[in-house]
C-alpha positions as CSV (number, residue, x, y, z in Angstrom):
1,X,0.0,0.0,0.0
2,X,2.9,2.5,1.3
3,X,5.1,1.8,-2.3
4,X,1.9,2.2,-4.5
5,X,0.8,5.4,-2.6
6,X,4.7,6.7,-2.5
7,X,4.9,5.6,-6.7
8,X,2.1,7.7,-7.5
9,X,1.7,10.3,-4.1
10,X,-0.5,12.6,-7.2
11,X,-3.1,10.6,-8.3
12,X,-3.7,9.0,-4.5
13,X,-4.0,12.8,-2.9
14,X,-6.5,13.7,-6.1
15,X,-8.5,10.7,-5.4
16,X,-8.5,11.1,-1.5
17,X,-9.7,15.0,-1.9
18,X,-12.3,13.4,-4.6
19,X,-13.7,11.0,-2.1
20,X,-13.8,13.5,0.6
21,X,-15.7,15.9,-1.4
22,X,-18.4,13.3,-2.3
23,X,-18.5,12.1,1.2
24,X,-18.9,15.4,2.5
25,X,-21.2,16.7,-0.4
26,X,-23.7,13.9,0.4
27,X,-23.4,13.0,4.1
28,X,-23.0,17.4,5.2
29,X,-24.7,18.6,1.6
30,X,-27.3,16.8,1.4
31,X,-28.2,14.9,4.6
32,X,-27.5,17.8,7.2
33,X,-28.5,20.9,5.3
34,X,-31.1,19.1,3.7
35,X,-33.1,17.3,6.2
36,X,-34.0,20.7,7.8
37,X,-35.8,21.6,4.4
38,X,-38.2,19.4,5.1
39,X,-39.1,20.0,8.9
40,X,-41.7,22.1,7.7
41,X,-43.8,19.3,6.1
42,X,-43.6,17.0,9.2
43,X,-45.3,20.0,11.6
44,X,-47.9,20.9,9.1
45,X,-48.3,17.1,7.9
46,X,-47.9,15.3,10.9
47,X,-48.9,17.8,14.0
48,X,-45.8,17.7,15.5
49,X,-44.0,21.0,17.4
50,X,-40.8,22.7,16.8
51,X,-39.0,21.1,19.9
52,X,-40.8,17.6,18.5
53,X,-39.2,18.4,15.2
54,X,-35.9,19.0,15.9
55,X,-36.0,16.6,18.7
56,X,-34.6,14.0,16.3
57,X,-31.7,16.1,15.5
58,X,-30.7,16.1,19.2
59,X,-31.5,12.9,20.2
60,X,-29.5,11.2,17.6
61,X,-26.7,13.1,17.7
62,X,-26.2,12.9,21.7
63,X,-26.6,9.2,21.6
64,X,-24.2,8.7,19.1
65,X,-21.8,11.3,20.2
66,X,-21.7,9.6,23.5
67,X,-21.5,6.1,22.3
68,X,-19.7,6.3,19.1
69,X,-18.0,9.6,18.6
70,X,-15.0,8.7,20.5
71,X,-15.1,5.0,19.4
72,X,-14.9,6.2,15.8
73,X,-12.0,7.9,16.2
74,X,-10.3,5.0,18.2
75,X,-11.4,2.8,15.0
76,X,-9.6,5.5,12.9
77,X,-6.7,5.3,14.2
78,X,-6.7,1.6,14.2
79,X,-8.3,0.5,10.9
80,X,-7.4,3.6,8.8
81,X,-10.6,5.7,7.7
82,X,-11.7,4.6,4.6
83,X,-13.8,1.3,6.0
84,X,-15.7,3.4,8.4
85,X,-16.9,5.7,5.8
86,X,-18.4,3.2,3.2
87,X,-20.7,2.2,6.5
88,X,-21.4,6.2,6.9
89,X,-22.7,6.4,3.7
90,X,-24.7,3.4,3.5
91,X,-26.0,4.5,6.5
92,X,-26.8,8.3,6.1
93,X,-28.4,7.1,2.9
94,X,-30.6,4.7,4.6
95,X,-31.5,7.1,6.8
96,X,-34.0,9.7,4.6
97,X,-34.9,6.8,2.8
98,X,-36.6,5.6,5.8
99,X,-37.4,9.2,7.1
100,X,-39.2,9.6,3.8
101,X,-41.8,6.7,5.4
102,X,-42.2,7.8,9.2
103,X,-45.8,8.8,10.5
104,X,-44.6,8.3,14.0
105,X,-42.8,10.2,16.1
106,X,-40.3,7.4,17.3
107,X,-40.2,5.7,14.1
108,X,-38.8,9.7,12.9
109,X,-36.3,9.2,16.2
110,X,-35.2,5.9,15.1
111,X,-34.0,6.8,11.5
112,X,-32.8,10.2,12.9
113,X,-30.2,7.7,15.0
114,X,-29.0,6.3,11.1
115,X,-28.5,10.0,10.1
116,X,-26.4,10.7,12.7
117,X,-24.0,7.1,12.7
118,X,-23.7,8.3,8.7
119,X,-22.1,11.7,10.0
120,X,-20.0,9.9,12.5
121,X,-18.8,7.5,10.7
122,X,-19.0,9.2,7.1
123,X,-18.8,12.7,7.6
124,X,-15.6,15.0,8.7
125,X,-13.9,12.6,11.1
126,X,-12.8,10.4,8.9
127,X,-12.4,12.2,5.5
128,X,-10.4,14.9,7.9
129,X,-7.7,12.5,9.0
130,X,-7.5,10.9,5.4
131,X,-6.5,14.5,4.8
132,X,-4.5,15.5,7.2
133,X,-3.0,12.3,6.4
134,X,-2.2,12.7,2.9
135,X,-1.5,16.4,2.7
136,X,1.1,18.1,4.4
137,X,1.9,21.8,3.3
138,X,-0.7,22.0,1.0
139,X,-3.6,20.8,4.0
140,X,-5.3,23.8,4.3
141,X,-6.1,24.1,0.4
142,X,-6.9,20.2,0.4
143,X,-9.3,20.7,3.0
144,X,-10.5,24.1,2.2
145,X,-11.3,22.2,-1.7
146,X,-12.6,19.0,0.1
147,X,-15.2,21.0,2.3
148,X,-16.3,22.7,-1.3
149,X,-18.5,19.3,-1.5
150,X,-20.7,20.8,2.1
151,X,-21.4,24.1,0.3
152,X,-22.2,22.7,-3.2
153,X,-24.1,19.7,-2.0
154,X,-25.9,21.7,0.5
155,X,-26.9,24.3,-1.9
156,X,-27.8,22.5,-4.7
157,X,-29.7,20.3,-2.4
158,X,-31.7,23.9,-1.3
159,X,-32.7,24.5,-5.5
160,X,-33.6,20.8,-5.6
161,X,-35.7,19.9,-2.7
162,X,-38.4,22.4,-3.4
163,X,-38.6,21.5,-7.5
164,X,-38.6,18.0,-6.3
165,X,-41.2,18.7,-3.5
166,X,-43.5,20.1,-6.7
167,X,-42.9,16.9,-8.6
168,X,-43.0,13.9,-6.4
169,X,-44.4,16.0,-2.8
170,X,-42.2,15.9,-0.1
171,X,-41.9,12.1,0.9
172,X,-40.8,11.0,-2.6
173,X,-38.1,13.8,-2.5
174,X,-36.5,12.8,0.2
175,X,-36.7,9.4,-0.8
176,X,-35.0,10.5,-4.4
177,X,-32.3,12.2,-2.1
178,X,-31.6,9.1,0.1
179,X,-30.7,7.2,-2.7
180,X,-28.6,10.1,-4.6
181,X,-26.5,10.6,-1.5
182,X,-25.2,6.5,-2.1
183,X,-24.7,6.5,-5.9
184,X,-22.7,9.7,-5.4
185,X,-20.4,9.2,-2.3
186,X,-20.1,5.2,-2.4
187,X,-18.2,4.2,-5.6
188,X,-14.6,6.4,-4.5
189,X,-15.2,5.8,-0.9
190,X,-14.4,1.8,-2.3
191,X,-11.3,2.8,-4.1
192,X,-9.4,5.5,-2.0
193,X,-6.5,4.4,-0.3
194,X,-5.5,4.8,3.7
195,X,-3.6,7.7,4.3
196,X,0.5,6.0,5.0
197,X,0.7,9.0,7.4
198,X,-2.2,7.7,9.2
199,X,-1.2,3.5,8.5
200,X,2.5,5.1,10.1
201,X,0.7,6.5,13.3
202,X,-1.8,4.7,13.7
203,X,-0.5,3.4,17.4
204,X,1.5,6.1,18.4
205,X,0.2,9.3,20.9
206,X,-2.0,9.3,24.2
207,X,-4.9,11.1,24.5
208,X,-4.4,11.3,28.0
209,X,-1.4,13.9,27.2
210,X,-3.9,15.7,25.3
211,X,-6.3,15.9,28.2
212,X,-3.3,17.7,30.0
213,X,-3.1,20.3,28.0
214,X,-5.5,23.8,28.7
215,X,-5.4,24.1,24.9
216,X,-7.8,20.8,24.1
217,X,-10.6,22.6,26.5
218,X,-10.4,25.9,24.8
219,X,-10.4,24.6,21.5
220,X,-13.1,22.3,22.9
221,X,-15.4,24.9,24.0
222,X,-14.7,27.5,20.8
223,X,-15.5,24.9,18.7
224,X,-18.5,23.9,20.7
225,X,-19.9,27.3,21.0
226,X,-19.7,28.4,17.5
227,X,-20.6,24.4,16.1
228,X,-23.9,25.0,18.5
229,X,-24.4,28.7,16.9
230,X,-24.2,27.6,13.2
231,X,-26.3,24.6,14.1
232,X,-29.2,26.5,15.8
233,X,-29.2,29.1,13.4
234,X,-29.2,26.5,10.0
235,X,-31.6,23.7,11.6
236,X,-34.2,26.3,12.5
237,X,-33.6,28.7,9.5
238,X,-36.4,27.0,7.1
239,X,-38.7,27.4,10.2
240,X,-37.6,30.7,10.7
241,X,-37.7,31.6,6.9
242,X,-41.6,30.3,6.8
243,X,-42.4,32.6,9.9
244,X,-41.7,35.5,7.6
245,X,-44.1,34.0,5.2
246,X,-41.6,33.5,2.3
247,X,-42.3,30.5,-0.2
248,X,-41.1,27.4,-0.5
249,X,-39.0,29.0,-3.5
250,X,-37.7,31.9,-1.6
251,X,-36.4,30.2,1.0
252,X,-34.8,27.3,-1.1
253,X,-33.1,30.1,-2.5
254,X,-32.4,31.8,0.5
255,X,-30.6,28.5,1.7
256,X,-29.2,28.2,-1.5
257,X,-27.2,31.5,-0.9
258,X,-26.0,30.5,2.5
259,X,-24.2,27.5,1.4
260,X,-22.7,29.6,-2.0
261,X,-21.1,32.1,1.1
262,X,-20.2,28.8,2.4
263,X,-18.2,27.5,-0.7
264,X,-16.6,30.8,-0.9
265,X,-15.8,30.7,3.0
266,X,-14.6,27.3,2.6
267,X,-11.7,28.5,0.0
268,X,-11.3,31.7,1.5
269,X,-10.4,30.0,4.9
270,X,-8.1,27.3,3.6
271,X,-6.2,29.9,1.6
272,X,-5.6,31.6,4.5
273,X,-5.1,28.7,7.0
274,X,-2.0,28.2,4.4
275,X,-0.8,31.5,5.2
276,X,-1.8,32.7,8.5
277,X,-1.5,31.4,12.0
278,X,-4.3,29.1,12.3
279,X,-5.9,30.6,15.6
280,X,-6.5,34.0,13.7
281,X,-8.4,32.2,10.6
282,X,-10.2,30.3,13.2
283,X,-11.3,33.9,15.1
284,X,-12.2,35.4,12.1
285,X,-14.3,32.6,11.7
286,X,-15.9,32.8,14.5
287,X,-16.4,36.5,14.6
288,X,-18.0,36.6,11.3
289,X,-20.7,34.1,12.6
290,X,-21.3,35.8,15.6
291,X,-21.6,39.4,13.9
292,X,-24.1,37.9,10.8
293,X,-26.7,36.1,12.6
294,X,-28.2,39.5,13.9
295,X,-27.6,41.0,10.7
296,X,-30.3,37.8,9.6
297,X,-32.7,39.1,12.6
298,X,-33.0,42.5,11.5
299,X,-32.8,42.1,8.2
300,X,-36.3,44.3,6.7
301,X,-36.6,42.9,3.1
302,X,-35.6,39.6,1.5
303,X,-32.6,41.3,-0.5
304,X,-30.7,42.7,2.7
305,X,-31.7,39.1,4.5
306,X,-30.0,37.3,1.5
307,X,-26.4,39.4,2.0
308,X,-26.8,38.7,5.9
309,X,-27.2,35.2,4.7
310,X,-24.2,35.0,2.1
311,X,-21.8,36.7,5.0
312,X,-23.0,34.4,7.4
313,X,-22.2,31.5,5.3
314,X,-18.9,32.5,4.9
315,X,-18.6,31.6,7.9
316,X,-20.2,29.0,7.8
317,X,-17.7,27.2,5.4
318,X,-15.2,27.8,7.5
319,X,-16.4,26.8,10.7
320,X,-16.2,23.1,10.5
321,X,-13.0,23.3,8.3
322,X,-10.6,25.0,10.5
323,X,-11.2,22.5,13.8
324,X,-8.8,19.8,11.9
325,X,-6.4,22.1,10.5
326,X,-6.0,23.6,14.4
327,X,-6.3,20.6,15.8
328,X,-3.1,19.5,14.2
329,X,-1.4,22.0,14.5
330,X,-1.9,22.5,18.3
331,X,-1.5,18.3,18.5
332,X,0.7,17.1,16.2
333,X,-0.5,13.7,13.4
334,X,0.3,11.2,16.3
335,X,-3.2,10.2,17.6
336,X,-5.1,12.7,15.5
337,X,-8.0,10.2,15.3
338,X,-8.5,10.3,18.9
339,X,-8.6,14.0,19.4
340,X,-10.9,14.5,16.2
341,X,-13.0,11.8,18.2
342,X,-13.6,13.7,21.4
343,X,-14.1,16.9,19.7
344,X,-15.9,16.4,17.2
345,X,-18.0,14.6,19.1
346,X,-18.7,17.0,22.0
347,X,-19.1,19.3,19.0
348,X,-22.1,16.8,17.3
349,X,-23.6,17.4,20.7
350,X,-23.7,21.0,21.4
351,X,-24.8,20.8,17.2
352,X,-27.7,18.6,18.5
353,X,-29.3,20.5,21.6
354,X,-28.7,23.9,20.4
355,X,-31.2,24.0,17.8
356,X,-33.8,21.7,19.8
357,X,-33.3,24.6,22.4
358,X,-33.9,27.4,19.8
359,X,-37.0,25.6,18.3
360,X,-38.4,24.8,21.9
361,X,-37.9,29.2,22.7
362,X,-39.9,29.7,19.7
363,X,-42.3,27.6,20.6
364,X,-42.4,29.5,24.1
365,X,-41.9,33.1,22.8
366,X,-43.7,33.1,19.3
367,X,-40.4,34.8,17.9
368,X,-37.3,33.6,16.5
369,X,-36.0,36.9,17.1
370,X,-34.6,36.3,21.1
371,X,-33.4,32.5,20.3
372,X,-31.3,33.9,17.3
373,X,-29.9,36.5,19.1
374,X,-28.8,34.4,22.0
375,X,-27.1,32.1,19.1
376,X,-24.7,35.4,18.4
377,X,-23.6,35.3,21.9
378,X,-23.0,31.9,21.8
379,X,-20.5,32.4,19.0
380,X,-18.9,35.2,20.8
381,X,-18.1,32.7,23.4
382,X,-16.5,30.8,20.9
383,X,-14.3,33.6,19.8
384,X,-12.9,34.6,23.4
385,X,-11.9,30.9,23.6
386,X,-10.1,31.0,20.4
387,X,-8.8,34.1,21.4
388,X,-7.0,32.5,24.6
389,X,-5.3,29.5,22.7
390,X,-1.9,29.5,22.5
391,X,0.3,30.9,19.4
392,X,1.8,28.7,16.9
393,X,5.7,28.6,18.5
394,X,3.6,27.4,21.7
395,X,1.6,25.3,20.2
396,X,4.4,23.4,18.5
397,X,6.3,23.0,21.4
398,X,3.6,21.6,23.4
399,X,2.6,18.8,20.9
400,X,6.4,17.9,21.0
401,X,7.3,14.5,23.5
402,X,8.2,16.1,26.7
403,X,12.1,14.5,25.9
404,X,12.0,16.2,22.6
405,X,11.0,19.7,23.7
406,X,13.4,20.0,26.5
């Protein structure tokens, strides 16, 4: 595997930035910015609340985060990445297949549980470390071109799901999408090749040193806060968007610009994660979600709404990007599974009861308005831990063995 990968290093990083885009482009495009299209039709449809709707969302996602986050990056690190993620797609596929079928509330729960094993197992955790694995130098732009596949699959997925609504109503839509999400992702998923940096590694580090270290709890709780902030504020946006009585149209368009700003934030970001200290790109980030989200509150006409919408999903694109590329840096390779696994994880969570808490306030206030607002803070939070991380000298020497730093 190692010769073959070192004969040809080209065509294995082409096809390991292919796969990752496909993966991400179904499993983040598709799946997670596309399922909230749809909560609409299950409150209308099915009499169910806000909180009931994006109950799912949380449910699933805590669960798993708890019982498999931390486990998938221990099989990571073991395995290699690339078997996980065949089972991620094949399950985040199954999943709005069977969501297309639910009348009941805990049948809706159950396949909310596959969505959510696709994204642990399929979605940035794995196709992050096959990156960071092959890609050195050039990381940033490989992941900054990788995530392109959120952004693009998420807003195409925006201009489909209402066209397809029209066609085949809402249940045969995201039926349709289900089965699009395997035939896209699956077939380079089977022929990408473990990462050597990651078959090299695969033993070494502790992530008890990690635990040491102030650094993993202030990257843990920046990336929480702002992870919880985008979450809220793109799993209640269709809700949101039909409260200001805009169609079905409008606000597939709407989310359609959010996740262009995302594309662009995406190759923005990893430009700049080539060039600049990582902890800045990663503030910026931050601050950019943090100042948009009220700009979306306020906003008086669809037009001005829109450019809140395009600069918030700059940010966006770069939110869930720039966790790998600072994770390694502040880390080191060695063990990058396992710190990708707690992380993300506790990330997945605060993605999960965020929005579940902003749908149950507008259930309680009538308004969006408060909830979103409280979202901004939230990302604030996330840039004053950023802010407080260590600099990149720092950083480097910390994720050095104590017997090579001294």
């Amino acid at each position: 595997m190692t010769t073959t990968a070192a004969a040809d290093p080209r065509r294995e990083q082409t096809l390991a930035v292919t796969t990752a885009f496909l993966a991400l482009f179904s499993i983040v495009g598709f799946a997670l910015y596309g399922l909230p299209f749809f909560y609409d039709f299950f409150v209308k449809d099915l009499g169910w609340t806000r909180e009931q709707v994006t109950r799912g969302n949380m449910y699933s996602k805590i669960a798993v985060g708890l019982g498999f986050g931390f486990v998938a990056g221990l099989l990571i690190d073991k395995f290699g990445p690339k078997r996980l993620m065949i089972v991620g797609i094949l399950f985040a596929g199954a999943a709005l297949v069977g969501l297309s079928h639910v009348t009941t509330l805990n049948a809706f729960l159950f396949f909310y549980m596959f969505n959510a094993l696709g994204y642990a197992f399929g979605g940035p955790l794995p196709n992050q470390v096959i990156l960071s694995g092959w890609f050195d130098k050039a990381r940033g732009k490989a992941m900054g071109f990788a995530y392109l596949g959120i952004g693009i699959g998420g807003a195409l997925v925006q201009w489909m799901a209402p066209r397809l609504i029209q066609s085949l109503e809402w249940r045969g839509a995201l039926q349709t999408l289900g089965i699009l999400m395997v035939l896209i992702a699956l077939p380079c998923a089977i022929f990408v090749r473990e990462p050597p940096r990651v078959a090299a590694s695969a033993a070494a580090g502790s992530i008890g040193d990690v635990l040491r270290r102030p650094a993993f709890y202030l990257l843990a709780i920046g990336s929480m806060a702002s992870i919880g902030a985008v979450g809220g504020a793109m799993q209640n946006l269709k809700l949101y968007l039909r409260d200001r009585q805009f169609s079905q149209i409008e606000i597939g368009d709407t989310g359609m610009i959010v996740l262009i700003g995302s594309t662009v934030g995406r190759v923005l970001m990893g430009w700049l994660a080539d060039r600049w200290p990582k902890k800045w790109v990663m503030l910026l980030i931050y601050s950019i979600v943090a100042g948009a989200i009220p700009l979306m509150v306020f906003a008086p006409d669809l037009t001005s709404l829109r450019i809140a919408a395009f600069v918030f999903g700059i940010g966006l694109g770069g939110d869930y990007m720039i966790i790998p590329l600072m994770a390694a840096e502040l880390f080191g390779l060695r063990g990058l599974g396992k710190v990708l696994g707690v992380v993300l994880s506790l990330d997945s969570m605060a993605e999960a009861i965020v929005p579940n808490r902003v749908g149950a306030l507008r259930d309680a206030m009538g308004s969006y308005a408060m909830p979103y607002l409280l979202l901004s803070g939230l990302a604030a939070l996330g840039a004053l831990s950023v802010a407080l991380l260590p600099s990149r000298d720092a950083a480097a020497a910390g994720a050095r063995p104590a017997s090579d730093a001294a």
